[in-house]
HTML snippet that shows the backbone in 3Dmol.js (N, CA, C, O; Angstrom):
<script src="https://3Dmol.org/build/3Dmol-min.js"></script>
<div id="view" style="width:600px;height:400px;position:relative"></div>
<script>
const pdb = `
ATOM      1  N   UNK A   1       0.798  -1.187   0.000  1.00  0.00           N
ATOM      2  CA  UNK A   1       0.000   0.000   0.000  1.00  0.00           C
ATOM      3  C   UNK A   1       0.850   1.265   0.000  1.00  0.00           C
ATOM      4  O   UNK A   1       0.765   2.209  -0.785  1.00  0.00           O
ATOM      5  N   UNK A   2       1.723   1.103   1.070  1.00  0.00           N
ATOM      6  CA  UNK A   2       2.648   2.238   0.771  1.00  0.00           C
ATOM      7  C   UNK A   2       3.287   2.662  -0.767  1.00  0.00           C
ATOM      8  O   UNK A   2       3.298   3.642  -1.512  1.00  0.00           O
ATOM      9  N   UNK A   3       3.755   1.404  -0.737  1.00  0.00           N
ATOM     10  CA  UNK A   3       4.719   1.198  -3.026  1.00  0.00           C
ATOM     11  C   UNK A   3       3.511   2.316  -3.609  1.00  0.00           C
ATOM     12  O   UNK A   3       4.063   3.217  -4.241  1.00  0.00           O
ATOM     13  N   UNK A   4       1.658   2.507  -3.535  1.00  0.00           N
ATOM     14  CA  UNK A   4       1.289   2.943  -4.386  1.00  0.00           C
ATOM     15  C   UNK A   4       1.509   4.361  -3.931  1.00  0.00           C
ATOM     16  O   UNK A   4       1.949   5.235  -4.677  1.00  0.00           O
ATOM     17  N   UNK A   5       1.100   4.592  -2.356  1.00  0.00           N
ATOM     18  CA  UNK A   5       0.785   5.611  -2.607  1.00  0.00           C
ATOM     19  C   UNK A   5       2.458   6.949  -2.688  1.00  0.00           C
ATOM     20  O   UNK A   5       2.678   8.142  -2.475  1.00  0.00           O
ATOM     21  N   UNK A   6       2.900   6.223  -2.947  1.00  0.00           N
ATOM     22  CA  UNK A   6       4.569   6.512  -3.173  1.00  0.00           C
ATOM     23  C   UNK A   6       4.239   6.914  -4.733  1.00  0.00           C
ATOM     24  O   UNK A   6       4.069   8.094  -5.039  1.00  0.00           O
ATOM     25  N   UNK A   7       4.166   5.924  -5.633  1.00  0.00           N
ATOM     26  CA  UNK A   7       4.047   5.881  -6.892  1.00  0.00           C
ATOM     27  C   UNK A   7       3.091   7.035  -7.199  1.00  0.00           C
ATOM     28  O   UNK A   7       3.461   7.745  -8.134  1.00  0.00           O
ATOM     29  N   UNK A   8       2.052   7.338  -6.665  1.00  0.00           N
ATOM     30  CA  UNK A   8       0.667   7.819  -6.637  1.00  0.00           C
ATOM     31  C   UNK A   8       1.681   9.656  -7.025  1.00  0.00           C
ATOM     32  O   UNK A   8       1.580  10.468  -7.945  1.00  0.00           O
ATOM     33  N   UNK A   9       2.332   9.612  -6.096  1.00  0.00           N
ATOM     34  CA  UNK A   9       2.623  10.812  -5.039  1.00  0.00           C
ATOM     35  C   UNK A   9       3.545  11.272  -6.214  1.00  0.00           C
ATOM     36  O   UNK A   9       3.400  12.374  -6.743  1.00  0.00           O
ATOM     37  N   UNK A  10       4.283  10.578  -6.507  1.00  0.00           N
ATOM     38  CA  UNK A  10       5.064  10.795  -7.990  1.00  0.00           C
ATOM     39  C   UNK A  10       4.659  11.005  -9.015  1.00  0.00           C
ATOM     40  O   UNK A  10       5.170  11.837  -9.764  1.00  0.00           O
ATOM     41  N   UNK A  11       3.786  10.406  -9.267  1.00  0.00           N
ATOM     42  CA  UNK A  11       2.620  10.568 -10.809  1.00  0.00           C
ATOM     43  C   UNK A  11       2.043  12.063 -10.898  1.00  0.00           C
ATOM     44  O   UNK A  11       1.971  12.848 -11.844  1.00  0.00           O
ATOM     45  N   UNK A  12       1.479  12.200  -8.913  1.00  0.00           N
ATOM     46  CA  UNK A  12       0.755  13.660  -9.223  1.00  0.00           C
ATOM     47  C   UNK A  12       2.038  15.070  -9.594  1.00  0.00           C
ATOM     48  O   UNK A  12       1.840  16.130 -10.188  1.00  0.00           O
ATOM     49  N   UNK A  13       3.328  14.531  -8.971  1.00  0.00           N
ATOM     50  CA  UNK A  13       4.150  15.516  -8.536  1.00  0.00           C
ATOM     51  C   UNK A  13       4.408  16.095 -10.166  1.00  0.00           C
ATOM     52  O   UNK A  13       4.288  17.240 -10.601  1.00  0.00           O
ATOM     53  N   UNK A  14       4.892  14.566 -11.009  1.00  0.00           N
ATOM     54  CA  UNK A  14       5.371  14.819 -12.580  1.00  0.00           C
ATOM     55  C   UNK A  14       3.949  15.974 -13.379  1.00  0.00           C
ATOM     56  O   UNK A  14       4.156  16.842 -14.227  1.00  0.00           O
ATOM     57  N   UNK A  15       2.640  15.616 -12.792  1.00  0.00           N
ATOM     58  CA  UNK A  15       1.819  15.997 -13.153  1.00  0.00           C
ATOM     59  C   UNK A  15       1.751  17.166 -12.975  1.00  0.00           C
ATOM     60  O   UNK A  15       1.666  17.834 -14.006  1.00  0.00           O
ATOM     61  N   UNK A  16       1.757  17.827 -11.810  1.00  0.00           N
ATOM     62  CA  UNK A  16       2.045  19.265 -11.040  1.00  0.00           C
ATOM     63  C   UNK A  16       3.285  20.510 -12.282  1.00  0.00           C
ATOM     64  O   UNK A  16       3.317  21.615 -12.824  1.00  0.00           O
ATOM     65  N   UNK A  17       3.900  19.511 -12.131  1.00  0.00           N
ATOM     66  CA  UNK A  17       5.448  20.046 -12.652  1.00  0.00           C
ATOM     67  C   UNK A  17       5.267  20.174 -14.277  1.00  0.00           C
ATOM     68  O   UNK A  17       5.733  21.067 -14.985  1.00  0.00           O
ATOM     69  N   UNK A  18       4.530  19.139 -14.657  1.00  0.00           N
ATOM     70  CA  UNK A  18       4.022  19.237 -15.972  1.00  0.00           C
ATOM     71  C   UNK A  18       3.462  20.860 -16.571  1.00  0.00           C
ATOM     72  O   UNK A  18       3.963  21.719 -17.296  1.00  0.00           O
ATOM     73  N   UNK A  19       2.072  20.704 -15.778  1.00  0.00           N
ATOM     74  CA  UNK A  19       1.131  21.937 -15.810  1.00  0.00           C
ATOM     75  C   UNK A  19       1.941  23.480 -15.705  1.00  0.00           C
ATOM     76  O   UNK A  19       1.614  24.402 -16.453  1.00  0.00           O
ATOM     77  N   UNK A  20       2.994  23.614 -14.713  1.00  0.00           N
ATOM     78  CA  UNK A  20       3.736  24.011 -14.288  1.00  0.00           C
ATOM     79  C   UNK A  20       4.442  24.738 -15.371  1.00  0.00           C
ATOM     80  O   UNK A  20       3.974  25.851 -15.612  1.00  0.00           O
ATOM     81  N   UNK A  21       5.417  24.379 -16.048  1.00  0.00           N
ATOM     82  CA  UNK A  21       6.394  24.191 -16.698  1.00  0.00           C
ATOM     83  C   UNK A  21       5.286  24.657 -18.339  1.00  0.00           C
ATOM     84  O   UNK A  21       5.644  25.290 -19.333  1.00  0.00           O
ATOM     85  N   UNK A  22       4.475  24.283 -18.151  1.00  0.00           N
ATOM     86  CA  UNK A  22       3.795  24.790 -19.696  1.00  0.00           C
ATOM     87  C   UNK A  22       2.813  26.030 -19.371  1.00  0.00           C
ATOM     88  O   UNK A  22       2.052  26.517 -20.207  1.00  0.00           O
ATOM     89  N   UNK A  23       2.928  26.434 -18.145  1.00  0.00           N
ATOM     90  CA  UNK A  23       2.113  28.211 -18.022  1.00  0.00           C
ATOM     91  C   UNK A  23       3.361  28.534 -18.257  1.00  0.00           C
ATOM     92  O   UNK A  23       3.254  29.678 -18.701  1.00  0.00           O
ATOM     93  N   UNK A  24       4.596  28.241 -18.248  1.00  0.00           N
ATOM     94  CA  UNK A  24       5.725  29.319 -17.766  1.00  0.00           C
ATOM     95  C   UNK A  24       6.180  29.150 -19.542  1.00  0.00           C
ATOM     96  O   UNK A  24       6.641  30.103 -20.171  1.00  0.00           O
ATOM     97  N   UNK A  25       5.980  27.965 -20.073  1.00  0.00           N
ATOM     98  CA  UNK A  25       6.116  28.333 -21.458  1.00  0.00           C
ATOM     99  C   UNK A  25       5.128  29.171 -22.168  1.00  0.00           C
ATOM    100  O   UNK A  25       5.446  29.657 -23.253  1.00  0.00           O
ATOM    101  N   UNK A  26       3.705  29.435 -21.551  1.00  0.00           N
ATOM    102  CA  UNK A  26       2.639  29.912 -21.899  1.00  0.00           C
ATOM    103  C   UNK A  26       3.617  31.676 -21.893  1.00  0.00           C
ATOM    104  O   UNK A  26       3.716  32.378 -22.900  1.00  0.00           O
ATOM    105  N   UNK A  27       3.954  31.878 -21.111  1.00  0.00           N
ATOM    106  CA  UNK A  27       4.251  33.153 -20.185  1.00  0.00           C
ATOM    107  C   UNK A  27       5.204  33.889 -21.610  1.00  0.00           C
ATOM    108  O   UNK A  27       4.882  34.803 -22.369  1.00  0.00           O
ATOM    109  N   UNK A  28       6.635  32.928 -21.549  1.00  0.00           N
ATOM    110  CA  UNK A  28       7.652  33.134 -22.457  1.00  0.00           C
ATOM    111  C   UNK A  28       7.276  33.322 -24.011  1.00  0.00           C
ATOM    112  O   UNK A  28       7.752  34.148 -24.791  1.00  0.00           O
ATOM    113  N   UNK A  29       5.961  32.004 -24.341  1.00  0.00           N
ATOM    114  CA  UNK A  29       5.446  32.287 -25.864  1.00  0.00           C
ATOM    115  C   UNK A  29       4.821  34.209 -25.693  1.00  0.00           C
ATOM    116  O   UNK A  29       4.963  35.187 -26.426  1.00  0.00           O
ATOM    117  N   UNK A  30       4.340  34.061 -24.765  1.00  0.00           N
ATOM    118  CA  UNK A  30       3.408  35.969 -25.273  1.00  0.00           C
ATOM    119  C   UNK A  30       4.946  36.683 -25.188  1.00  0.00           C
ATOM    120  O   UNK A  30       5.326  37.201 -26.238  1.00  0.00           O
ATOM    121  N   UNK A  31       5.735  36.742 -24.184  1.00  0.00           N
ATOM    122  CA  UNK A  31       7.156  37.574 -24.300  1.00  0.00           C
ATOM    123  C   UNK A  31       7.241  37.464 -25.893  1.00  0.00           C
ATOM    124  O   UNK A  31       6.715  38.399 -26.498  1.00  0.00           O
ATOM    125  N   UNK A  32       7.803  36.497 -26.623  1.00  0.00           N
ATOM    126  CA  UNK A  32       8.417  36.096 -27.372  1.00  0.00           C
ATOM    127  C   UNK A  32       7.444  37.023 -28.701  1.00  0.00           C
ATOM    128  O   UNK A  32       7.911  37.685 -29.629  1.00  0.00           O
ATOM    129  N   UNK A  33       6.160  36.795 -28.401  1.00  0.00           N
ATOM    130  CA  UNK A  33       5.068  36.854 -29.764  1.00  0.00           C
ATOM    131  C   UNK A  33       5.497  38.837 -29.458  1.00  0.00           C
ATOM    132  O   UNK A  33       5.785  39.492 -30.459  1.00  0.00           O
ATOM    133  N   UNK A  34       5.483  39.507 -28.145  1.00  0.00           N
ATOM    134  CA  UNK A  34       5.615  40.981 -28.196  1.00  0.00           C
ATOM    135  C   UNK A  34       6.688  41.562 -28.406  1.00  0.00           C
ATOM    136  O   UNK A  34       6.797  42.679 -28.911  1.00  0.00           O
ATOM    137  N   UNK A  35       7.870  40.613 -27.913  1.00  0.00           N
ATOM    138  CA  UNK A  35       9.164  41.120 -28.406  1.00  0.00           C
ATOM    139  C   UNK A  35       8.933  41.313 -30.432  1.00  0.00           C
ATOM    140  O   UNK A  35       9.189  42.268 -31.166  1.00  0.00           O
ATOM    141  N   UNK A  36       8.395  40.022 -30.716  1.00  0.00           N
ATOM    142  CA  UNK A  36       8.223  39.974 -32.459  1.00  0.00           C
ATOM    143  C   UNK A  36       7.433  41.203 -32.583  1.00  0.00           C
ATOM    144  O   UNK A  36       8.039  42.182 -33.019  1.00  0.00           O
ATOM    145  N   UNK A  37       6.439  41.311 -32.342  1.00  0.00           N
ATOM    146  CA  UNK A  37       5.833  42.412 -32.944  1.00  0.00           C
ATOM    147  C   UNK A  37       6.136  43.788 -32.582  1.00  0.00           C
ATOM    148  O   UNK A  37       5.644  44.590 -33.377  1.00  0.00           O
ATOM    149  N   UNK A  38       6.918  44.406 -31.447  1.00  0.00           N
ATOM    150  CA  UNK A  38       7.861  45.273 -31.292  1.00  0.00           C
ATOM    151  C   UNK A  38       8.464  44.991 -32.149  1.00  0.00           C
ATOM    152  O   UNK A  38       8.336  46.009 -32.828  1.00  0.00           O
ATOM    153  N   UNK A  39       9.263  44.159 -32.871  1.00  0.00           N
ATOM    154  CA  UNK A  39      10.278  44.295 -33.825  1.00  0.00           C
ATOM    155  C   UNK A  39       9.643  44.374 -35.408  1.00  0.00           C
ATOM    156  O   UNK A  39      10.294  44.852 -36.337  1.00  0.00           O
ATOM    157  N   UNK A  40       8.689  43.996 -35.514  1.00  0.00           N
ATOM    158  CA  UNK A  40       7.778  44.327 -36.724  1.00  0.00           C
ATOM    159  C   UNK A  40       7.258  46.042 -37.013  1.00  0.00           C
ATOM    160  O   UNK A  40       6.899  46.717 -37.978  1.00  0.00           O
ATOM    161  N   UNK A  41       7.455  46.215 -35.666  1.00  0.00           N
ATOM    162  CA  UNK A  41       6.837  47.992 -35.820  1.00  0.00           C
ATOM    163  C   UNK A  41       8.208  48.805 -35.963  1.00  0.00           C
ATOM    164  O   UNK A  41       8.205  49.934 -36.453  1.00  0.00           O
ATOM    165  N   UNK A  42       9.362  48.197 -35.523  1.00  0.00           N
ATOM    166  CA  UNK A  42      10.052  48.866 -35.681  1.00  0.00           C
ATOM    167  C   UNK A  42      10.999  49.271 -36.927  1.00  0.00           C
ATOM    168  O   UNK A  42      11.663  50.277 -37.179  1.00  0.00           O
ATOM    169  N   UNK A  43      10.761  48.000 -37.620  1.00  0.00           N
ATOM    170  CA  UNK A  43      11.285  47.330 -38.860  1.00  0.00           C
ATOM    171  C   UNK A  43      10.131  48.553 -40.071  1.00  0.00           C
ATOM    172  O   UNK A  43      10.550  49.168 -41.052  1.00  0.00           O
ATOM    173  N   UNK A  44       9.135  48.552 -39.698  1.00  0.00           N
ATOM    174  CA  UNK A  44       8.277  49.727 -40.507  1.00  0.00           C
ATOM    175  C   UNK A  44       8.815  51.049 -40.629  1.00  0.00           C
ATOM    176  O   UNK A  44       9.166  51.753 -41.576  1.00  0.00           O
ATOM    177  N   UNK A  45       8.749  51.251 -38.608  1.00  0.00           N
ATOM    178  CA  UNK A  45       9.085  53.092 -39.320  1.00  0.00           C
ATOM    179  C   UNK A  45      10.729  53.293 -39.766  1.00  0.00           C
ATOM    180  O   UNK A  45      11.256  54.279 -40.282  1.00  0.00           O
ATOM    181  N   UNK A  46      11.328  52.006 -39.375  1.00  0.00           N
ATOM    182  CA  UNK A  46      12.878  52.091 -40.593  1.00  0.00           C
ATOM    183  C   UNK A  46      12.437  52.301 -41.665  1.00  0.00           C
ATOM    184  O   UNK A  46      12.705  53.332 -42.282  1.00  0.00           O
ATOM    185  N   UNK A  47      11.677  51.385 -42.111  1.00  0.00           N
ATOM    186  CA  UNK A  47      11.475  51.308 -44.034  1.00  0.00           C
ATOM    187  C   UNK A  47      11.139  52.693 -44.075  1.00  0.00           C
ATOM    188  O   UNK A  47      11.669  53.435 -44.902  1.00  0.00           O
ATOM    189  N   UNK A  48      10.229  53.135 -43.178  1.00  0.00           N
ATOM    190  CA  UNK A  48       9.259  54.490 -43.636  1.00  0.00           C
ATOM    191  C   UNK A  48      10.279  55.492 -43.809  1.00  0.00           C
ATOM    192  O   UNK A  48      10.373  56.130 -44.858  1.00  0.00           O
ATOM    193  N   UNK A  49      11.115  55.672 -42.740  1.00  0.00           N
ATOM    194  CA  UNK A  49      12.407  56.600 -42.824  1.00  0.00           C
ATOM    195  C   UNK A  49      13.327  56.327 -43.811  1.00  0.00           C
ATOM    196  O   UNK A  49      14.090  57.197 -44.230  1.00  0.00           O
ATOM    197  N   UNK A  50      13.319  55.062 -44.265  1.00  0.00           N
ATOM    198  CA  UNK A  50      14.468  55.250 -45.842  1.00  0.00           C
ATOM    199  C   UNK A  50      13.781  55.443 -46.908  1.00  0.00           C
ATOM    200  O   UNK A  50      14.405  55.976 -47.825  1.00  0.00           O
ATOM    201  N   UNK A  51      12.606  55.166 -47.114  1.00  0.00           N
ATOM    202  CA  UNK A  51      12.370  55.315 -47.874  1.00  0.00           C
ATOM    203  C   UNK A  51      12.232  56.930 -48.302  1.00  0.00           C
ATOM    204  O   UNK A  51      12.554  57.348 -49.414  1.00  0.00           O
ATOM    205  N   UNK A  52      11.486  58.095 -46.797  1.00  0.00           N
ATOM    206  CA  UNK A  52      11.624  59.454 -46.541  1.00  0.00           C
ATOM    207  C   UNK A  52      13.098  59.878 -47.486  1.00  0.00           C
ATOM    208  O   UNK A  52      13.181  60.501 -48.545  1.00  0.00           O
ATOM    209  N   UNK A  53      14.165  59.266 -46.631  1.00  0.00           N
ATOM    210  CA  UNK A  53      15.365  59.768 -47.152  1.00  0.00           C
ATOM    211  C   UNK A  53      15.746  59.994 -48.588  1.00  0.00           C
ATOM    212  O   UNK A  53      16.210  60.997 -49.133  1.00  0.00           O
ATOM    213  N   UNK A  54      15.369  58.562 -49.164  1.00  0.00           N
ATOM    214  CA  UNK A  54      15.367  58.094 -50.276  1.00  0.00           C
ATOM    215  C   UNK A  54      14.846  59.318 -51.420  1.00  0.00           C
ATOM    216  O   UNK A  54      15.566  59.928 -52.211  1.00  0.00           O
ATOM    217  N   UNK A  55      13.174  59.470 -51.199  1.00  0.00           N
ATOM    218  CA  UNK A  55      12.567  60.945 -51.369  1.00  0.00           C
ATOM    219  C   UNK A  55      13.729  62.553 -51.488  1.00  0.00           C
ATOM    220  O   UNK A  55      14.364  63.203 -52.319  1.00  0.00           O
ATOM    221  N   UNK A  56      13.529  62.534 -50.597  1.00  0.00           N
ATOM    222  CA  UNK A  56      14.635  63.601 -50.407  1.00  0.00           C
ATOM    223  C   UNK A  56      15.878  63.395 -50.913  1.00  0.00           C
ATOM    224  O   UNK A  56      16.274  64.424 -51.461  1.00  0.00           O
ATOM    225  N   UNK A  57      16.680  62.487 -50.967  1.00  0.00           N
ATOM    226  CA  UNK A  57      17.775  62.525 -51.926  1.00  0.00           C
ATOM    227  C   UNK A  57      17.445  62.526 -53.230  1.00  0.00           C
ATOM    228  O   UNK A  57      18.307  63.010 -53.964  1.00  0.00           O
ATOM    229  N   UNK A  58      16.416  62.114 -53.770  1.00  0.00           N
ATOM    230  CA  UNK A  58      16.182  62.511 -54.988  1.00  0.00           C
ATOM    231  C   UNK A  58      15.809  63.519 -55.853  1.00  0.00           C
ATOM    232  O   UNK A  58      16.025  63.742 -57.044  1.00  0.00           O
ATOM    233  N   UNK A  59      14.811  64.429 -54.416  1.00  0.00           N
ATOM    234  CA  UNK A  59      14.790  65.495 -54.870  1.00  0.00           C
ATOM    235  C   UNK A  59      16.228  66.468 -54.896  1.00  0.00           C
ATOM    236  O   UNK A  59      16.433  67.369 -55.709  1.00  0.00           O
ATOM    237  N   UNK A  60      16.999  66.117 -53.981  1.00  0.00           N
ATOM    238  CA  UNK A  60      18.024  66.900 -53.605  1.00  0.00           C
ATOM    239  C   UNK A  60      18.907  66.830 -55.496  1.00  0.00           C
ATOM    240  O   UNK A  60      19.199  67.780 -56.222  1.00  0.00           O
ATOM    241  N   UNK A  61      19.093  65.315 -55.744  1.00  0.00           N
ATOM    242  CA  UNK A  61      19.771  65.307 -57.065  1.00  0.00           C
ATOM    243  C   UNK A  61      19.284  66.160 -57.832  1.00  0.00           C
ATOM    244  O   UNK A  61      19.980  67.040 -58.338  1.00  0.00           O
ATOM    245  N   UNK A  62      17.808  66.022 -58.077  1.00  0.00           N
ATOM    246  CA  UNK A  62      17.037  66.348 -59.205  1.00  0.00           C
ATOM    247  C   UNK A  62      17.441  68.094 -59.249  1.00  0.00           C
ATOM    248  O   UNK A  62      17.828  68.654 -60.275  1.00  0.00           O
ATOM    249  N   UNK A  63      17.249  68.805 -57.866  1.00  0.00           N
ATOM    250  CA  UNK A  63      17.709  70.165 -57.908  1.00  0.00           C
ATOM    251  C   UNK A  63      18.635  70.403 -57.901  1.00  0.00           C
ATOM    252  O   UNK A  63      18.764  71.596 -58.174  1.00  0.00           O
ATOM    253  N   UNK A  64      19.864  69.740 -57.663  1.00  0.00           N
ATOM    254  CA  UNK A  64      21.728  69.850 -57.820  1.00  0.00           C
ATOM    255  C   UNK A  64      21.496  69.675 -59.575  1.00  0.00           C
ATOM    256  O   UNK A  64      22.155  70.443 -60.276  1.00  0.00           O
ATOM    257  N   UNK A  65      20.873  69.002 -60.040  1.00  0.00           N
ATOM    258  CA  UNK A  65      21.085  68.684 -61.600  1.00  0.00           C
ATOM    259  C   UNK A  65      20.536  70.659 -62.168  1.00  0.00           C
ATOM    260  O   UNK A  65      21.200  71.649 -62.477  1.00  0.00           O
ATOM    261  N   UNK A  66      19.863  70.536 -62.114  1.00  0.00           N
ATOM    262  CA  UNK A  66      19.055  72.091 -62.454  1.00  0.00           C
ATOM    263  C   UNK A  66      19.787  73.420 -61.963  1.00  0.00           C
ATOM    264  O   UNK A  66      19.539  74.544 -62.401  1.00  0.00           O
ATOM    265  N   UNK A  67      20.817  73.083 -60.894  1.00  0.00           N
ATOM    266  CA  UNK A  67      21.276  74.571 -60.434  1.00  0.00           C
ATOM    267  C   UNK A  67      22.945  73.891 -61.741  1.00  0.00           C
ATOM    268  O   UNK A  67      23.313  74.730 -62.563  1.00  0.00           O
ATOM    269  N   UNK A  68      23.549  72.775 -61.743  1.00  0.00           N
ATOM    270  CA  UNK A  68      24.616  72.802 -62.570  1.00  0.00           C
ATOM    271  C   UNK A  68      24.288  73.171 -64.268  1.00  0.00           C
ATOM    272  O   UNK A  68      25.183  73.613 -64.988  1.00  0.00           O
ATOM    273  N   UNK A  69      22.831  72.912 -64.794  1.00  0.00           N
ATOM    274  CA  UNK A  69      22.303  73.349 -65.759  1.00  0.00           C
ATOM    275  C   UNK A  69      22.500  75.298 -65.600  1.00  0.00           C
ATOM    276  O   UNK A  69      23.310  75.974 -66.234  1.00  0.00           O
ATOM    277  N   UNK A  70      21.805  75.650 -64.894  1.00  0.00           N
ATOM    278  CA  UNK A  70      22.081  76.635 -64.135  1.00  0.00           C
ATOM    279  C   UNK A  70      23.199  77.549 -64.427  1.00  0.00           C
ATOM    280  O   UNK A  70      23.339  78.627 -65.004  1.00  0.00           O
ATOM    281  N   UNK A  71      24.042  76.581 -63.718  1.00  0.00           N
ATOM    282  CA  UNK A  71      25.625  77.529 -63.823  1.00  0.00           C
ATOM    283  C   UNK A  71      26.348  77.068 -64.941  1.00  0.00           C
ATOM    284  O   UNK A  71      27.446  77.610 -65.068  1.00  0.00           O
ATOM    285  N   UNK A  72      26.072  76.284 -65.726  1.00  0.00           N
ATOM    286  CA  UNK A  72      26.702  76.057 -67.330  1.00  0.00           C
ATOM    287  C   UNK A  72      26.183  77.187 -68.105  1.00  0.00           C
ATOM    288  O   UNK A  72      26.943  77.771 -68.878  1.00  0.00           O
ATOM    289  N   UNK A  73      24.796  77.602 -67.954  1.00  0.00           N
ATOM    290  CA  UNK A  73      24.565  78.562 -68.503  1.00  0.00           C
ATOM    291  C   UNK A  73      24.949  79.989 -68.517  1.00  0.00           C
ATOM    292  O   UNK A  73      25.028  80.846 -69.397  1.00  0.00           O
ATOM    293  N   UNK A  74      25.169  79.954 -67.189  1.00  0.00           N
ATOM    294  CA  UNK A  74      25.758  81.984 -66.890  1.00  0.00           C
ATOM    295  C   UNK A  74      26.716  81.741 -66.985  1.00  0.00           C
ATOM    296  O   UNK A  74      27.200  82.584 -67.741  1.00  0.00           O
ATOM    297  N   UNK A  75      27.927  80.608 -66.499  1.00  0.00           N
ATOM    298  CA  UNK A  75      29.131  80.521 -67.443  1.00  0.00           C
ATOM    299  C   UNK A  75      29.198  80.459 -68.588  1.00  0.00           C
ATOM    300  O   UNK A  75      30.262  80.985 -68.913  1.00  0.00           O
ATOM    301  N   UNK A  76      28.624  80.083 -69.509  1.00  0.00           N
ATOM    302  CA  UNK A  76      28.335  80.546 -70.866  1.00  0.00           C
ATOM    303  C   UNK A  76      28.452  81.772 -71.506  1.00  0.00           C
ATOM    304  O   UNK A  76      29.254  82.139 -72.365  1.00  0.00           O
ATOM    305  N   UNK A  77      27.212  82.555 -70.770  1.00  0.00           N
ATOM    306  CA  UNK A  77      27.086  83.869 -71.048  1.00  0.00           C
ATOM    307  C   UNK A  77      27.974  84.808 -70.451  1.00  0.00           C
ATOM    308  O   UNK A  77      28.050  85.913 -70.988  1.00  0.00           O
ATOM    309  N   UNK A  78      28.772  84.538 -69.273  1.00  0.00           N
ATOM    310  CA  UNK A  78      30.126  85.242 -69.302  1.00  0.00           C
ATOM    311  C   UNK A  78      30.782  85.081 -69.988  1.00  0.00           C
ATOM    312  O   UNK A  78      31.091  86.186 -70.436  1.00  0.00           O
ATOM    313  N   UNK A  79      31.482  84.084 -70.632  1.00  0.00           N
ATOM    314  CA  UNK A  79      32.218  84.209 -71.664  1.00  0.00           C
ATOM    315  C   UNK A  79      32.293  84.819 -72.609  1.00  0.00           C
ATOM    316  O   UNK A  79      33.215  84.620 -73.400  1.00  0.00           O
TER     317      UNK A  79
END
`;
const viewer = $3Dmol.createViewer("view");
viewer.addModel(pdb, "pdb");
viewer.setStyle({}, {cartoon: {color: "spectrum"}});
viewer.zoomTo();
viewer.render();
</script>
């Protein structure tokens, strides 16, 4: 009688420890899922900002091209 309730006592303990052990993975999966999606939002307003930049350097070329048009010309006409 004792052997079971020995055995018994073990079965519930693995059982305990079981349940146990999978809230605390429960716990770590949501960490894990908010750390990801913090990193999904952050990964956006990067893109959003290069792509901003991106914008702006192009305009920046597009008007460096037009002021050297620009000054080919009044160097021209000084001559």
């Amino acid at each position: 009688m004792n052997e079971i309730i020995g055995f018994a006592a073990v079965i519930v303990s693995i059982f305990v420890g079981m349940l146990f052990n999978s809230s605390r993975f429960n716990a770590i999966d949501a960490r894990f899922s908010a750390i990801d999606a913090r990193l999904d939002r952050m990964q956006g307003e990067l893109n959003g900002r290069m792509d901003r930049m991106q914008a702006d350097l192009s305009q920046f070329y597009r008007d460096l091209g037009r002021h050297d048009a620009k000054i080919e010309s009044i160097e021209k006409k000084a001559s």
